[in-house]
C-alpha positions in Angstrom: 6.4 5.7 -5.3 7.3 3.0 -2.5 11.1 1.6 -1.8 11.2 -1.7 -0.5 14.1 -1.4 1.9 14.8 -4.7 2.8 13.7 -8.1 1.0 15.6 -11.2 -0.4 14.9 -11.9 -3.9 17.8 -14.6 -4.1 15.8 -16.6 -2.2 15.3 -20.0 -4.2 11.2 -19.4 -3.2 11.3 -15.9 -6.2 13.4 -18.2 -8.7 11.0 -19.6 -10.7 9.2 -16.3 -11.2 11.7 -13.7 -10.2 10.6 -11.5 -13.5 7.2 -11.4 -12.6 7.5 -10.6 -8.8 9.6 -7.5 -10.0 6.8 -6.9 -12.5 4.5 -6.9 -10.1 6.3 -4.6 -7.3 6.2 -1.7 -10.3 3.4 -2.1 -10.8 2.0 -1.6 -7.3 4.2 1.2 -7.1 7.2 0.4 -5.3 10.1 1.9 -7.9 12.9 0.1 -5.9 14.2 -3.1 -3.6 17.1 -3.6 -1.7 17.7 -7.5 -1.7 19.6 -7.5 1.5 22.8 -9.9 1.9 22.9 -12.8 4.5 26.4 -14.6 3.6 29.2 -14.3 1.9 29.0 -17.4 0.2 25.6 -16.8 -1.5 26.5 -13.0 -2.3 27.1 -14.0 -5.8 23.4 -14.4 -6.5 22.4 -11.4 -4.5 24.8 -9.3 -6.6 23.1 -11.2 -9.8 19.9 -10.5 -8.6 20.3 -6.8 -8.4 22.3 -6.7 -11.8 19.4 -8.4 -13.6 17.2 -5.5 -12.9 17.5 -1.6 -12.7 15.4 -1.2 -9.9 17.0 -3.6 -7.6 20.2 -2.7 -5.3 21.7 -5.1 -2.9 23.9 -5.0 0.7 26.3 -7.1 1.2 26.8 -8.4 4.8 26.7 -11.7 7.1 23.5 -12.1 9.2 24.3 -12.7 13.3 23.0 -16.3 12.4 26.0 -16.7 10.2 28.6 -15.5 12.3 29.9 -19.0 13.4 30.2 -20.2 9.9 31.6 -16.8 8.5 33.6 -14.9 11.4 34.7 -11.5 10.0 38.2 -10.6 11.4 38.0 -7.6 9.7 36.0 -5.4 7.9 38.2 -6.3 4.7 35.9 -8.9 2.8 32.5 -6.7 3.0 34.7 -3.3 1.9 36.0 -5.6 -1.1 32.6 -6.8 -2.2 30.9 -3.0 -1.6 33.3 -1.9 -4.6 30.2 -2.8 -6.7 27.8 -0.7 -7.9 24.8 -1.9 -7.0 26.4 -2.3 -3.4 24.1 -0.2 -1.2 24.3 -1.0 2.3 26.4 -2.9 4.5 24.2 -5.8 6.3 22.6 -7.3 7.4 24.2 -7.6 10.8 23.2 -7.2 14.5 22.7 -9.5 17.2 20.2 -12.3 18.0 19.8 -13.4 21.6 16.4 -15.3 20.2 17.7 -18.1 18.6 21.3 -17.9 19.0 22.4 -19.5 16.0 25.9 -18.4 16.6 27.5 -17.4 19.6 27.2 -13.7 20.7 30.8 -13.5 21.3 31.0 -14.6 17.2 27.8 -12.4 16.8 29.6 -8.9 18.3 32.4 -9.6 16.2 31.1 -9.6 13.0 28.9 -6.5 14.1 31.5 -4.7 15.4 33.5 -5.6 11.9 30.0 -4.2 9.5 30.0 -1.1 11.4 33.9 -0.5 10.5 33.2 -1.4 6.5 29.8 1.2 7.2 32.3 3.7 8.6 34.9 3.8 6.2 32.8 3.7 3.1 30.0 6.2 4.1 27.1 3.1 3.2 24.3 2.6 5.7 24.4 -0.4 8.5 21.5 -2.6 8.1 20.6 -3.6 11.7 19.0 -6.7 12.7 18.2 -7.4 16.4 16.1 -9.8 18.3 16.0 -9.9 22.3 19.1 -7.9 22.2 18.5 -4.6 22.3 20.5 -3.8 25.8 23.8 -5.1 23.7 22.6 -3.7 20.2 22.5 0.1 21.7 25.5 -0.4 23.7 27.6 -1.2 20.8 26.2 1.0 18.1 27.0 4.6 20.9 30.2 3.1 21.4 31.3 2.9 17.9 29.6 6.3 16.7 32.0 7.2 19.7 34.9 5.9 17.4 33.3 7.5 14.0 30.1 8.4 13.0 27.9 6.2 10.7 24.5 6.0 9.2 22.0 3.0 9.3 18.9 1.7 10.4 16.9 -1.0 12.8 15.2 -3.3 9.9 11.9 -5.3 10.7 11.4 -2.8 13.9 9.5 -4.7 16.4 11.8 -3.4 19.5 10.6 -1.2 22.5 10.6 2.7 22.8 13.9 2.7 24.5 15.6 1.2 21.2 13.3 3.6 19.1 14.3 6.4 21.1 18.2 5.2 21.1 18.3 4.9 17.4 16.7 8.3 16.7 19.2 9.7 18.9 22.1 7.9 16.9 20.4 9.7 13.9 19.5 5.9 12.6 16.2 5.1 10.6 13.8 2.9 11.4 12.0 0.1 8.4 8.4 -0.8 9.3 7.3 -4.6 8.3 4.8 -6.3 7.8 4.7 -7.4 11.1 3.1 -3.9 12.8 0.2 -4.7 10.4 -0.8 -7.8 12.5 -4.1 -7.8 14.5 -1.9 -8.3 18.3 0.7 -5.5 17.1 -1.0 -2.9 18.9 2.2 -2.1 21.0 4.7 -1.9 18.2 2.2 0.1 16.7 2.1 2.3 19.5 6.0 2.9 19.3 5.9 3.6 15.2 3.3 6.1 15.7 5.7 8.6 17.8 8.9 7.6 15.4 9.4 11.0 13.3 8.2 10.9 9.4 11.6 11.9 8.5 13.0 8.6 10.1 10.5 5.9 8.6 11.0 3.7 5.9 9.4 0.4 4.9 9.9 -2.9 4.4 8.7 -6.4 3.6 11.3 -8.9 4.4 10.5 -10.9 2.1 9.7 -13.6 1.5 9.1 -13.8 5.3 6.3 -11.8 7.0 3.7 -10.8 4.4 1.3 -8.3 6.0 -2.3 -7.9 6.5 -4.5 -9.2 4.6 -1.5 -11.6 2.6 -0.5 -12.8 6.1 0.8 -16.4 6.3 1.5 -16.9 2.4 4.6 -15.7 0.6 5.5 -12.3 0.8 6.6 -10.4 -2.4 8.0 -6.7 -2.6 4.4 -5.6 -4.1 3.0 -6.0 -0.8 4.7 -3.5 1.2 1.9 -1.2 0.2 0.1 -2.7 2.8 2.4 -1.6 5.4 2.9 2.2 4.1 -1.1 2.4 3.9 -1.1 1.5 8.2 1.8 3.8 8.9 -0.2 6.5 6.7 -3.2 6.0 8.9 -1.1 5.3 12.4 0.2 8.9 12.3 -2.5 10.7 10.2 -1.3 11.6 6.7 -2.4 10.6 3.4 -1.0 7.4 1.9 0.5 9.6 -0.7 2.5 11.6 1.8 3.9 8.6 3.6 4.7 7.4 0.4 7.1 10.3 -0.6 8.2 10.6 3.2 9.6 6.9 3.6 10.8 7.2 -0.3 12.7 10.7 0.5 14.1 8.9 3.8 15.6 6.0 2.0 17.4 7.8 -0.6 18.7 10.0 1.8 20.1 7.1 3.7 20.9 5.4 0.5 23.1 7.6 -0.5 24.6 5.2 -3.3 21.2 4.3 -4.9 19.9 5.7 -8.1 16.2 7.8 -7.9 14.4 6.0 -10.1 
């Protein structure tokens, strides 16, 4: 069995066929999705989503491009909305220098505010960070300082020193689709030394499909692509990696059901 750790299923591009993209992720073996939350506005539908079907949990969070539109003064709004069952993480969050959509000051904020809901309900953090890493590992050892807290860096396509800083902070780390591309090699290079015991996977979708789906939609299904390169990358059998990243997440994801 695979988990899909991060995707977005309440995306309108799964709506006409949202049945059948499930159908199709058990059947390639992945048992469960996280459909990850981006606003507060549109966490209605991410919560419907993961009601509609058993194998489906959500997060609920504000993504860093958000943070200008939703500022979090507090971490009161994500704690009310994590009261749901099929509430499993708290995220995504982070910080992104790339396109700064929002302004960092906004962006720390609201990161500062899903790391105090993470804390004080014992979910994971779902990280997201893009040329920010400097500020990203600042902020997460100075608020394990304050408390510790569980999470991990989703769509990892950072350098060894965030790799290396998030192991230390006893974080996971999601592989997408993107260390399958053909000019990956470096990221690849990074994964390979990440311990087994701290890997999960991912798809993002429906952003990022992996070799060979690369440039059409991605769908949860295809995150067997990514688990068969890790399995090669560091020398185990597909089967292994398998149970590996699907014993990782639900010891992270405290919260979610085995199937």
């Amino acid at each position: 069995m695979l988990v899909d750790s991060h995707c977005h299923l309440d995306f309108p591009e799964f709506a006409p066929e949202l049945d059948a993209v499930v159908a199709r992720a058990k059947d390639a073996g992945v048992g469960t999705c996280v459909t990850i939350g981006t606003t507060l506005e549109k966490f209605p539908r991410v919560q419907a989503v993961a009601e509609q079907f058993e194998t489906v949990w959500c997060s609920v969070g504000v993504h860093p491009h958000e943070a200008k539109v939703e500022p979090l003064e507090n971490p009161a709004p994500l704690i009310e909305r994590a009261q749901h069952p099929k509430v499993v993480g708290i995220g995504e969050t982070g910080l992104d220098y790339y396109y700064e959509h929002s302004p960092r000051a906004a962006q720390i904020a609201n990161f500062r505010a899903h790391i105090a809901a993470a804390r004080q309900l014992k979910l994971p953090l779902v990280v997201h960070t893009r040329d920010a890493e400097d500020d990203t590992i600042q902020i997460l050892r100075d608020e394990m300082g304050q408390g510790a807290f569980t999470g991990l860096i989703h769509c990892f396509t950072g350098t060894r020193a965030l790799a290396d800083a998030a192991v230390d902070l006893g974080f996971c780390i999601s592989a997408s689709g993107i260390a399958t591309f053909k000019k990956s090699e470096e990221l690849r290079a990074v994964l390979k030394d990440v311990p087994l015991d701290r890997l999960l996977v991912e798809t993002d979708a429906p952003y990022l499909a992996p070799m060979p789906h690369r440039g059409k939609r991605n769908e949860p299904a295809f995150v067997k692509h990514t688990a068969a390169m890790l399995a090669e990358l560091k020398g185990v059998s597909f089967e292994d990696l398998a149970a590996a990243t699907t014993e990782n997440f639900f010891r992270l994801f405290t919260k979610a059901k085995h199937p």
